[in-house]
Backbone as XML, in Angstrom:
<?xml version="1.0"?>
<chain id="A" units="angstrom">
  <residue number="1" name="UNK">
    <atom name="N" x="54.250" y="-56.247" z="-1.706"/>
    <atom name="CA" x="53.472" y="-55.818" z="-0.562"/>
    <atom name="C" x="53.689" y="-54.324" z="-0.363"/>
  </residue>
  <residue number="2" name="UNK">
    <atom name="N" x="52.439" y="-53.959" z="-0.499"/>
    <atom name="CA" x="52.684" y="-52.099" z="0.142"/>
    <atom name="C" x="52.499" y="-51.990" z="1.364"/>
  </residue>
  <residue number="3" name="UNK">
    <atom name="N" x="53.410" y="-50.795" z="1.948"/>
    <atom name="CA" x="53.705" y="-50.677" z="3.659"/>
    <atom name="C" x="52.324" y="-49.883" z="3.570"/>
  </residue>
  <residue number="4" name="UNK">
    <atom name="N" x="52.099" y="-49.688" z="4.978"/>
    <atom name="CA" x="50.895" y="-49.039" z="5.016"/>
    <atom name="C" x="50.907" y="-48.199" z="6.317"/>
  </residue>
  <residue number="5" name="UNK">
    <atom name="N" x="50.501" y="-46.715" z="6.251"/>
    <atom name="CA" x="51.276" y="-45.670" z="6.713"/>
    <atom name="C" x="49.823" y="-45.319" z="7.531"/>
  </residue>
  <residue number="6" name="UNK">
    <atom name="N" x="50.651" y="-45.927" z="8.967"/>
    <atom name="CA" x="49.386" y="-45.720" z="10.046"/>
    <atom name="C" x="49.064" y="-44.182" z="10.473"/>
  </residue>
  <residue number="7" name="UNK">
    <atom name="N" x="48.257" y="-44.056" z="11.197"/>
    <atom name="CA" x="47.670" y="-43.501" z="11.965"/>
    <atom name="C" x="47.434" y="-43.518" z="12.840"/>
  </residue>
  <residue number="8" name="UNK">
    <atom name="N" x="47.619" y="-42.596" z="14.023"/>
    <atom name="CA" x="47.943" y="-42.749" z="15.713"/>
    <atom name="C" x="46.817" y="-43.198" z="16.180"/>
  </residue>
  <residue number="9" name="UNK">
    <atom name="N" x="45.237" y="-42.966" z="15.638"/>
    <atom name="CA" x="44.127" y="-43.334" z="15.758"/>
    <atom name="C" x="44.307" y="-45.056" z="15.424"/>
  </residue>
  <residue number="10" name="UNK">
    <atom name="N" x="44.870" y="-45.367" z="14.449"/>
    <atom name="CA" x="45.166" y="-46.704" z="13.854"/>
    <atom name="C" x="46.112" y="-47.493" z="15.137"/>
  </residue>
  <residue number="11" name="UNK">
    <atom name="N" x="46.885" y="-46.747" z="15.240"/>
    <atom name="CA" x="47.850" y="-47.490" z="16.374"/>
    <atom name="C" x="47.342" y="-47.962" z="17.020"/>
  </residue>
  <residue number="12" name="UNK">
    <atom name="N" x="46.672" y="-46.724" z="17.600"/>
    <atom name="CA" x="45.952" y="-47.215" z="19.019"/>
    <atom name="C" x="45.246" y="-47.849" z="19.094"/>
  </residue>
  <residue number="13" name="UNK">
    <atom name="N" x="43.938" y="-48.248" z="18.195"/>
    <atom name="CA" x="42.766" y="-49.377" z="17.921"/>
    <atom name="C" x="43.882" y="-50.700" z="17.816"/>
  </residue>
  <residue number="14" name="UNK">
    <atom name="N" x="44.702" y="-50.831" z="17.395"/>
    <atom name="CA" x="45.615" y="-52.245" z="16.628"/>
    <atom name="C" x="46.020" y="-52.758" z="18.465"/>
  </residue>
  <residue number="15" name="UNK">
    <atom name="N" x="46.754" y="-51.770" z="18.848"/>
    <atom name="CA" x="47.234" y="-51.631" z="20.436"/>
    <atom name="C" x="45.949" y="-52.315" z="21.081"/>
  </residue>
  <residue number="16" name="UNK">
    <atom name="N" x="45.052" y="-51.703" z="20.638"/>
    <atom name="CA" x="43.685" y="-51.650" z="22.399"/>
    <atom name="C" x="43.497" y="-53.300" z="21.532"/>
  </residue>
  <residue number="17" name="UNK">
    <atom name="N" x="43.534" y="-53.428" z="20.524"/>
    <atom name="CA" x="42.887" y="-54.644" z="20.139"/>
    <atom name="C" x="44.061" y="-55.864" z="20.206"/>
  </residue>
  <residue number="18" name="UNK">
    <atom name="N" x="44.790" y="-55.934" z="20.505"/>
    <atom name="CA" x="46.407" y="-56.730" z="20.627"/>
    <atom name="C" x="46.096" y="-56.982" z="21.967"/>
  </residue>
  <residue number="19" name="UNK">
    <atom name="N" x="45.792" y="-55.732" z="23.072"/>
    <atom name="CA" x="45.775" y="-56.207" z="24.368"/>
    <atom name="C" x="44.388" y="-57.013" z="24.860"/>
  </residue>
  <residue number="20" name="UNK">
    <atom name="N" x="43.569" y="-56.523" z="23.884"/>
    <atom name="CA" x="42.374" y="-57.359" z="24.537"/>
    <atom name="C" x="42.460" y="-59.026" z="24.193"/>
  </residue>
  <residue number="21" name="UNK">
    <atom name="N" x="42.827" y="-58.939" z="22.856"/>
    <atom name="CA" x="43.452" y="-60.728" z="22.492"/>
    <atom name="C" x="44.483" y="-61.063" z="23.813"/>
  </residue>
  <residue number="22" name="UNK">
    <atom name="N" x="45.265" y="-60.424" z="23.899"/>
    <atom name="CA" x="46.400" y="-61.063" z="25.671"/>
    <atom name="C" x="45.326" y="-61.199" z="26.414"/>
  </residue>
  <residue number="23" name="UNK">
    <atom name="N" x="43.905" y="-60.520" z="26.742"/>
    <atom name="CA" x="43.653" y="-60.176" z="28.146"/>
    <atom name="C" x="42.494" y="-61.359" z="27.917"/>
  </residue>
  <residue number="24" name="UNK">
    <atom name="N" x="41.918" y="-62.123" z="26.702"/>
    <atom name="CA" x="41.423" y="-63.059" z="26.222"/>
    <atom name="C" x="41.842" y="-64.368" z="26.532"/>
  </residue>
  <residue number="25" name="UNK">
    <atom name="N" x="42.896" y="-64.199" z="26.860"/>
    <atom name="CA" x="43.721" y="-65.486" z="26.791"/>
    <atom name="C" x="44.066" y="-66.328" z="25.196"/>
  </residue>
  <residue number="26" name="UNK">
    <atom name="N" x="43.787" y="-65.481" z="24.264"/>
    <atom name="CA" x="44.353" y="-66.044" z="23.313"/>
    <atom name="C" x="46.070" y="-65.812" z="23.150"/>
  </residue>
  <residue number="27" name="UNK">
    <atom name="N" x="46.708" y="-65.543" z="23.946"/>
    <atom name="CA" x="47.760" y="-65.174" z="24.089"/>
    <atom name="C" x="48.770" y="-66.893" z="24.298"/>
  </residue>
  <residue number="28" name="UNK">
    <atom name="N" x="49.857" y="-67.584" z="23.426"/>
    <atom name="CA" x="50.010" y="-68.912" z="23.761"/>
    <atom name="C" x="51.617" y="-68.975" z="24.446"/>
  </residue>
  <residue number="29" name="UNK">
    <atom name="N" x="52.122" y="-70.033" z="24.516"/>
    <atom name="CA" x="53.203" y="-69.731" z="25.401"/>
    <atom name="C" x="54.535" y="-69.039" z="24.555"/>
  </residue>
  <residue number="30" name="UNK">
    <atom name="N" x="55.503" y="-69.115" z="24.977"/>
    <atom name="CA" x="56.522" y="-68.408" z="24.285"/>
    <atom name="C" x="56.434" y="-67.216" z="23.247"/>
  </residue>
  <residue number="31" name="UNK">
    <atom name="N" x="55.440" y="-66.679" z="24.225"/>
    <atom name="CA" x="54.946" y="-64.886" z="23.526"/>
    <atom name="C" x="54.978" y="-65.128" z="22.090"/>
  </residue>
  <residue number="32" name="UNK">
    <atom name="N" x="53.549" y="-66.039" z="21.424"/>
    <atom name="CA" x="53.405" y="-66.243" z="20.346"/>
    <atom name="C" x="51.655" y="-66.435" z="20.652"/>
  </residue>
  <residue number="33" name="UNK">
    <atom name="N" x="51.326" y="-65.755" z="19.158"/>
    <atom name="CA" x="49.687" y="-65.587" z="19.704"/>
    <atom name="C" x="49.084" y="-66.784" z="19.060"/>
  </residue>
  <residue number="34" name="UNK">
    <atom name="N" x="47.713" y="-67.539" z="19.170"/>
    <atom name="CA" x="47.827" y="-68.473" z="18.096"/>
    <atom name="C" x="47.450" y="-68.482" z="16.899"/>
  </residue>
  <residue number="35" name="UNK">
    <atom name="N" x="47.819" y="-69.508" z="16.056"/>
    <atom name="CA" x="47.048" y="-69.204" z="14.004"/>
    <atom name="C" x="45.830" y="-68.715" z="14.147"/>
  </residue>
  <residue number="36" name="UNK">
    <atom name="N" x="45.723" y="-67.834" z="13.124"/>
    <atom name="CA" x="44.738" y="-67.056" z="12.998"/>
    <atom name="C" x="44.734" y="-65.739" z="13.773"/>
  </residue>
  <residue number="37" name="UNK">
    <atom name="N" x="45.087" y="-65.546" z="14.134"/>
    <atom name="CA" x="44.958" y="-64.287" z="15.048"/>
    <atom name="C" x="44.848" y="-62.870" z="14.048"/>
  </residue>
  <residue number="38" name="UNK">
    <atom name="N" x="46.073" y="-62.784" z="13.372"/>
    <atom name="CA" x="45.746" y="-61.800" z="12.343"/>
    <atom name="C" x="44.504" y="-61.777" z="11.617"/>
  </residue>
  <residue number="39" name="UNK">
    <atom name="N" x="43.908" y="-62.489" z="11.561"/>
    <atom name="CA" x="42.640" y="-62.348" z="10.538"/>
    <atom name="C" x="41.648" y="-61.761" z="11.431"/>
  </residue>
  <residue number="40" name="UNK">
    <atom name="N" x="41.671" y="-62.385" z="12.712"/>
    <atom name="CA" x="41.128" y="-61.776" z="13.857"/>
    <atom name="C" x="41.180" y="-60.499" z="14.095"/>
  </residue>
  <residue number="41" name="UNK">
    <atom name="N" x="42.412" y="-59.931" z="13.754"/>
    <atom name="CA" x="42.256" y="-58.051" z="14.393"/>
    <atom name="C" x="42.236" y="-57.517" z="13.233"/>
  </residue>
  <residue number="42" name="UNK">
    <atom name="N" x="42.572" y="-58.296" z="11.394"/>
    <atom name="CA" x="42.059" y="-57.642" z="10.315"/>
    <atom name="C" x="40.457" y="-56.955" z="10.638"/>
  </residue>
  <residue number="43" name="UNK">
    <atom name="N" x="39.419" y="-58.371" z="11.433"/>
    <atom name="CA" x="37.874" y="-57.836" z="10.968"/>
    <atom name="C" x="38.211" y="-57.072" z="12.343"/>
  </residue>
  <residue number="44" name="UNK">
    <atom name="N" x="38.517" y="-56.818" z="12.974"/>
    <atom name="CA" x="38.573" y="-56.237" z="14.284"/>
    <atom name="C" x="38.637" y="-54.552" z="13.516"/>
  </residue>
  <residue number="45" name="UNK">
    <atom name="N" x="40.163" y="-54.615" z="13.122"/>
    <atom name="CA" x="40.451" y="-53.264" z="12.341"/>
    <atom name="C" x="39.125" y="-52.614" z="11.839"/>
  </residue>
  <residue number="46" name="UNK">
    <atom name="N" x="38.290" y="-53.745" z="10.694"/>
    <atom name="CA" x="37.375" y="-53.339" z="9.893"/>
    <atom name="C" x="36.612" y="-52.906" z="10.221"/>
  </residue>
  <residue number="47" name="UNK">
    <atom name="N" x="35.525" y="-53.145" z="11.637"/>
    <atom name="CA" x="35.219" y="-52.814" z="12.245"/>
    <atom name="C" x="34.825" y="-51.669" z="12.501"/>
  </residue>
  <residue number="48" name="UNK">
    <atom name="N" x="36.247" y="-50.740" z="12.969"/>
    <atom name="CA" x="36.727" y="-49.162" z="12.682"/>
    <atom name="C" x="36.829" y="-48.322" z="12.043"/>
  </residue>
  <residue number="49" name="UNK">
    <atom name="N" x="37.387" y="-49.044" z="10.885"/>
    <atom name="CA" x="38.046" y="-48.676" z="9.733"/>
    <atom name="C" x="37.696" y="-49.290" z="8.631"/>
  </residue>
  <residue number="50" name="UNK">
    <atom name="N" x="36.178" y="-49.204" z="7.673"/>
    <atom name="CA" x="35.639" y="-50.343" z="7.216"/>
    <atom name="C" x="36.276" y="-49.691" z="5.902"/>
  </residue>
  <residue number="51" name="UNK">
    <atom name="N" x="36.682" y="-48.396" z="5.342"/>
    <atom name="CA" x="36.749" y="-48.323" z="3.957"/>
    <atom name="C" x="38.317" y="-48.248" z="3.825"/>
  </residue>
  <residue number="52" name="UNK">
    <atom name="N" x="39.087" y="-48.204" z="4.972"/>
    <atom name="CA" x="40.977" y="-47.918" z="4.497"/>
    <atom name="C" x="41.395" y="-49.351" z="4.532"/>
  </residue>
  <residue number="53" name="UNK">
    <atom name="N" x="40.731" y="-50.385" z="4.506"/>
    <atom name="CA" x="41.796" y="-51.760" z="4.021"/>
    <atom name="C" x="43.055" y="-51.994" z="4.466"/>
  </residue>
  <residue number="54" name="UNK">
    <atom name="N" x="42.944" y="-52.113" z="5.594"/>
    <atom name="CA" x="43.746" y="-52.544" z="6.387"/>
    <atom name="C" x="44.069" y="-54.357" z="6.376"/>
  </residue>
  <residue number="55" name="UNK">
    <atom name="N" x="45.313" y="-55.104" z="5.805"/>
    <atom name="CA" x="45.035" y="-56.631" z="5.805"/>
    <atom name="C" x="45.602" y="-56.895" z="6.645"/>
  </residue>
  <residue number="56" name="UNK">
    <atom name="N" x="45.899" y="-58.202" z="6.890"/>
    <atom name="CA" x="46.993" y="-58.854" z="7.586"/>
    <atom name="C" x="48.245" y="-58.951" z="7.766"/>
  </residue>
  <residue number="57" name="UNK">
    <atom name="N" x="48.796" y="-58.928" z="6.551"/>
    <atom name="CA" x="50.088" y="-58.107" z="6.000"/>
    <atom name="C" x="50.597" y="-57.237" z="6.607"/>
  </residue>
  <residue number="58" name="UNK">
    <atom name="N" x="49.666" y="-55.799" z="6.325"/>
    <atom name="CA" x="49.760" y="-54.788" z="7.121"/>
    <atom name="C" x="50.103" y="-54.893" z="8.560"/>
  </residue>
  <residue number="59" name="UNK">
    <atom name="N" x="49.173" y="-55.152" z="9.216"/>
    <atom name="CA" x="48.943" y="-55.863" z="10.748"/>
    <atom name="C" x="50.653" y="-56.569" z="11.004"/>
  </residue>
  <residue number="60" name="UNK">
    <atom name="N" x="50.462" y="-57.489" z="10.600"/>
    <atom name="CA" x="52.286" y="-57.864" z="10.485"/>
    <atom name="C" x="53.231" y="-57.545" z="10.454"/>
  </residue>
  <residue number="61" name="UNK">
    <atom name="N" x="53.324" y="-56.728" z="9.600"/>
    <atom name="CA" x="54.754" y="-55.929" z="9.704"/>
    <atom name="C" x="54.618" y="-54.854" z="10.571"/>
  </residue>
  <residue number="62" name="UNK">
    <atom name="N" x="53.449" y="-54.152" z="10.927"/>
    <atom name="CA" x="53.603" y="-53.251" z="12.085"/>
    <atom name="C" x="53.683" y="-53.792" z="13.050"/>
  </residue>
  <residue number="63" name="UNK">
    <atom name="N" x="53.460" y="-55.245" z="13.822"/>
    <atom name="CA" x="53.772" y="-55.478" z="15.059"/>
    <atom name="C" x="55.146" y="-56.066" z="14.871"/>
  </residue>
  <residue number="64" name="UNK">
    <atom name="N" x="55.713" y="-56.225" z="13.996"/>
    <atom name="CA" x="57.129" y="-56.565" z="13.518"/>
    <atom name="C" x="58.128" y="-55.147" z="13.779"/>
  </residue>
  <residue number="65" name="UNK">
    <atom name="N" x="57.675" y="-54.459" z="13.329"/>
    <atom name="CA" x="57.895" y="-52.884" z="13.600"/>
    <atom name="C" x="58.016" y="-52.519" z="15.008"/>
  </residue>
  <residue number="66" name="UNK">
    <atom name="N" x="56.856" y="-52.907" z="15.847"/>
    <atom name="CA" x="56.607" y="-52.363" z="17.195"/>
    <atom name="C" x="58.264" y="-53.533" z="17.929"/>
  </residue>
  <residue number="67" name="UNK">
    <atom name="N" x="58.415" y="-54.556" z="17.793"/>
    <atom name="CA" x="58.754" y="-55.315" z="18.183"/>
    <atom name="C" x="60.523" y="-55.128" z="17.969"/>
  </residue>
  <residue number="68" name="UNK">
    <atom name="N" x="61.002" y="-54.263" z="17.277"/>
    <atom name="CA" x="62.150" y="-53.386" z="17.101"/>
    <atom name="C" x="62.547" y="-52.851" z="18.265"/>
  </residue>
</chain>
């Protein structure tokens, strides 16, 4: 797996898009979001960011990161 070396522009879309899933109520109990969700803010990302390939992976270990 290659790390993948964000961008504050990147942050912040991943951020605005993390809070709108909480503010969705896809948010489930014991501060765990539910299956699927990553695939969810992958096309979300894409969206934005349709040619830097951003996966799930990615997505993962940076909120793994944030969560430090």
């Amino acid at each position: 797996m290659t790390r993948w070396a964000w961008s504050e522009v990147e942050e912040e879309i991943l951020l605005t898009n993390l809070t709108s899933l909480v503010d969705q109520g896809v948010w489930q109990a014991e501060n765990r979001f539910h299956p699927g969700y990553l695939g969810v803010l992958e096309n979300q990302m894409r969206v934005y960011f349709p040619e830097a390939g951003i996966k799930q992976n990615h997505i993962e270990e940076k909120i793994k990161k944030m969560e430090e």
